[in-house]
C-alpha positions in Angstrom: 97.5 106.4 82.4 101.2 105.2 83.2 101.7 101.4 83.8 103.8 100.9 86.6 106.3 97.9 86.6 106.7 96.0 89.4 110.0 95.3 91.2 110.3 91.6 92.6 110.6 93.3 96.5 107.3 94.9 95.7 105.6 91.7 94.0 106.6 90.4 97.4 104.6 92.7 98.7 101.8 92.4 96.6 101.7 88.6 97.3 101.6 88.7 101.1 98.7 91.2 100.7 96.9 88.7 97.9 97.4 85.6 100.5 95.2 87.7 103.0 93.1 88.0 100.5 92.7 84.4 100.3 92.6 83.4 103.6 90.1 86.3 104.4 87.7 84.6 101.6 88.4 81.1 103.1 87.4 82.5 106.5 84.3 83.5 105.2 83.9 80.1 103.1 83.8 78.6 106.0 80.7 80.8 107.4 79.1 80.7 104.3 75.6 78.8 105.1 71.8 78.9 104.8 70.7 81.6 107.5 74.1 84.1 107.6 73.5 87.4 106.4 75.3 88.8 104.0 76.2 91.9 107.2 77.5 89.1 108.7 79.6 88.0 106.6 81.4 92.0 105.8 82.2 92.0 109.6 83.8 89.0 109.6 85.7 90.2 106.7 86.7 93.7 108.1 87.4 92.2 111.6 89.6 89.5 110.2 91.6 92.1 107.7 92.2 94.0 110.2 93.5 91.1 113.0 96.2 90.7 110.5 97.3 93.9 110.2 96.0 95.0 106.9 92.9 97.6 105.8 90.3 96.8 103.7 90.7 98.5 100.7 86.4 98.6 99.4 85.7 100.3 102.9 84.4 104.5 101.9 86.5 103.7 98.1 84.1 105.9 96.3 82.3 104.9 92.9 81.8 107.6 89.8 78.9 109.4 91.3 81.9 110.5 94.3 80.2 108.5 97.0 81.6 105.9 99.2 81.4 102.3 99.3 80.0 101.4 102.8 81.3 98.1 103.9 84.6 96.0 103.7 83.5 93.2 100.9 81.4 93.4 97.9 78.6 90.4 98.8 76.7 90.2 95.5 73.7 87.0 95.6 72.3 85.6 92.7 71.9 88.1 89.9 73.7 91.0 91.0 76.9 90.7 89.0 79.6 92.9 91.3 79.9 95.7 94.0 76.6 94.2 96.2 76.3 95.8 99.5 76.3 93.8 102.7 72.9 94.1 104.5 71.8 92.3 107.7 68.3 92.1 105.1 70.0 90.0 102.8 69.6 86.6 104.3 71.4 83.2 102.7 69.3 80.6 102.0 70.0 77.2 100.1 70.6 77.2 96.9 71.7 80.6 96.3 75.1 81.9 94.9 77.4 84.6 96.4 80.3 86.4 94.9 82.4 87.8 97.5 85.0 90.2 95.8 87.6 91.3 98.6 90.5 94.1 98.9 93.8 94.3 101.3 95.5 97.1 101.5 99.1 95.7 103.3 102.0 97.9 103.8 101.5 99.7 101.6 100.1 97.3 98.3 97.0 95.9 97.3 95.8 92.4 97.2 92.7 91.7 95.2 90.6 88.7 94.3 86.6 87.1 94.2 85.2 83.7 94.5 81.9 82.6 94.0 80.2 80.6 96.5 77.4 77.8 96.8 75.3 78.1 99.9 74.5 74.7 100.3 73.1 72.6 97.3 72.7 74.4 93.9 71.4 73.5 90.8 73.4 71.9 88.1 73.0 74.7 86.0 74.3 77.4 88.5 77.1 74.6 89.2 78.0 74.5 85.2 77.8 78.3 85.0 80.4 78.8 88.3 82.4 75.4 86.9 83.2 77.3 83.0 83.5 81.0 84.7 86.9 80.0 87.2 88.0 78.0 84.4 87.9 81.1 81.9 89.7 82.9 84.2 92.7 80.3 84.3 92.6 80.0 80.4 92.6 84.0 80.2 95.9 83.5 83.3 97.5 81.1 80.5 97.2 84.1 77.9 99.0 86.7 80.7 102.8 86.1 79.7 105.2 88.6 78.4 104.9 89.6 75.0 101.3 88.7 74.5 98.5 91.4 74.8 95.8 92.4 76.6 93.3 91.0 73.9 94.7 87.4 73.9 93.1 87.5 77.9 90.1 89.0 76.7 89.8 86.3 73.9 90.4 83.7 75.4 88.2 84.3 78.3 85.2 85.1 75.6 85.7 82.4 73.4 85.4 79.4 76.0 82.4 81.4 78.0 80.1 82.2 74.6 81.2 78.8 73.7 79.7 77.3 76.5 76.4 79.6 75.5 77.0 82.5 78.7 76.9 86.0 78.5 80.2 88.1 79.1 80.0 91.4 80.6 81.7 94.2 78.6 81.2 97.5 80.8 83.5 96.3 84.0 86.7 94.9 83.9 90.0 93.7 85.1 92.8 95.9 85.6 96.0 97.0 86.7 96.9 96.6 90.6 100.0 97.5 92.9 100.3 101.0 95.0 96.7 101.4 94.0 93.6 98.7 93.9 92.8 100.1 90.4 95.6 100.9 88.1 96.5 101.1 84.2 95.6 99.1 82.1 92.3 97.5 82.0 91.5 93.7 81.0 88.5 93.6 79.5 87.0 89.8 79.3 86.2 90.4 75.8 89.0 91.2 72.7 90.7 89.6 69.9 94.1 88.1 69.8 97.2 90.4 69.4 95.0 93.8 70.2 95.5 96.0 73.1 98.5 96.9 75.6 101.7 94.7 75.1 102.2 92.4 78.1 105.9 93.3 80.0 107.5 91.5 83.1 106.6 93.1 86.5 102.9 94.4 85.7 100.8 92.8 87.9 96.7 92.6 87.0 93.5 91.2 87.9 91.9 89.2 85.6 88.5 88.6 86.7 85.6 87.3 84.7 82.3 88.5 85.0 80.2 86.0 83.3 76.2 85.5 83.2 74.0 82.6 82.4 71.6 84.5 80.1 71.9 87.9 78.5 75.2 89.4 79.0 73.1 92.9 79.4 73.3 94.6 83.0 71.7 97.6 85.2 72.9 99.6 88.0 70.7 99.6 91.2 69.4 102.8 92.6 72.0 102.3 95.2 74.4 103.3 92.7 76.5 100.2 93.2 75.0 96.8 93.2 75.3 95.8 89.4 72.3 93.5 88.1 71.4 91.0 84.9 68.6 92.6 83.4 66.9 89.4 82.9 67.7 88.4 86.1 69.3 85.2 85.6 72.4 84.3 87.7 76.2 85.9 87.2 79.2 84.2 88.3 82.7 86.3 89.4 86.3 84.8 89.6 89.5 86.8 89.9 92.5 86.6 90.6 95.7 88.8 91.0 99.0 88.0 88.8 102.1 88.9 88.2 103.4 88.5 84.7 106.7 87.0 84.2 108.7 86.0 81.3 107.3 82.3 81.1 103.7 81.5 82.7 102.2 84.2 84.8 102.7 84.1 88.8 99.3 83.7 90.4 100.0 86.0 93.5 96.6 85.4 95.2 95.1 81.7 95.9 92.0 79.8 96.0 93.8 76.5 98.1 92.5 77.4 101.0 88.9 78.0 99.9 89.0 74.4 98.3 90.9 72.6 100.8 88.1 73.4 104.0 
């Protein structure tokens, strides 16, 4: 598949439709407590995209099997991993974890990113595992400059996650973002250093770490989406969407609002 350069007019793009991205997940942060469904939540999403002019870019994108993705977030609780699907029978309660991963599609470009949420007090151990997983994702960002490779991202995000004694999921990764929400190449969270696609100026990614507090070994659901730990311990999920440059890699979407509610 052809990697597709950016031009600094169509990065420009690409950040006004990550910063919806970020202020969509902030809106929700803000509805995020013990009670809300995670139904709620998608229509909050979709109405909110929408009010500012964008499309969600999960709503009918369709998986391997050809079939649509129902609803304008991914909402994945606990130990699903990615791609959980909103349901007014999935009910928040306290203590629990929610990954919300959330497209934009804005004139024309796509913004991408996922935060992982505590619904009101969780465990230290669920707070460690959400703690190391954002701060792979910024040491695999640090690796995202021109002239390095794909592998240094994957390394670095692998090294400090198994470090810290978490699993890393191998069969989903990052990838390549711009005219379309997936695009060449993929980022794997695994890799050694100097391997895999040469880093250039103007290809923009998402890096996203998919990291697990036990075995790093997963299952599809039978509703062909929702991805799930097989022992059932927890999963964390962090991404962002960059923009590699020359020097240190422009962070096009943004977590600030999220953290500053």
């Amino acid at each position: 598949m052809k990697i597709f350069l950016k031009t600094e007019d169509e990065i420009d793009l690409m950040r006004r439709a990550n910063r919806l991205v970020g202020a969509t997940l902030a809106e929700l942060g803000r509805n995020i407590k013990p009670g809300v469904t995670t139904l709620q939540l998608d229509k909050i999403a979709d109405e909110f995209i929408r009010d500012h002019g964008a499309t969600p870019t999960f709503k009918n994108f369709p998986n391997p099997f050809g079939e649509p993705y129902p609803a304008s977030i991914c909402t994945s609780v606990n130990d699903i991993v990615v791609h959980g699907i909103p349901s007014d029978k999935v009910v928040l309660k306290d203590g629990d974890i929610i990954s919300i991963d959330c497209g934009t599609l804005l004139d024309g470009y796509n913004g991408d990113s996922c935060y992982t949420f505590a619904v009101g007090e969780i465990s230290y151990e669920v707070s460690k595992l959400l703690q190391v997983t954002k701060k792979s994702l910024y040491l695999g960002i640090e690796q995202a400059v021109a002239g390095k490779h794909v592998g240094d991202i994957g390394a670095a995000v692998q090294k400090y996650c198994e470090g810290c004694g978490y699993g890393v999921v191998r069969e989903l990764t990052g990838h390549g973002i711009g005219k379309e929400m997936h695009e060449a190449p993929q980022i794997p969270n695994y890799g050694s250093k100097g391997n895999g696609v040469m880093l250039k100026a103007g290809m923009c990614i998402a890096i996203e770490p998919m990291i697990t507090m036990g075995d790093r070994k997963i299952w599809m659901l039978p509703d062909k989406w929702s991805i799930i730990t097989r022992d059932r311990k927890p999963a964390a999920h962090f991404e962002h969407t960059i923009a590699i440059r020359k020097g240190q890699a422009e962070i096009l979407s943004t977590f600030e609002e999220i953290e500053n509610h």
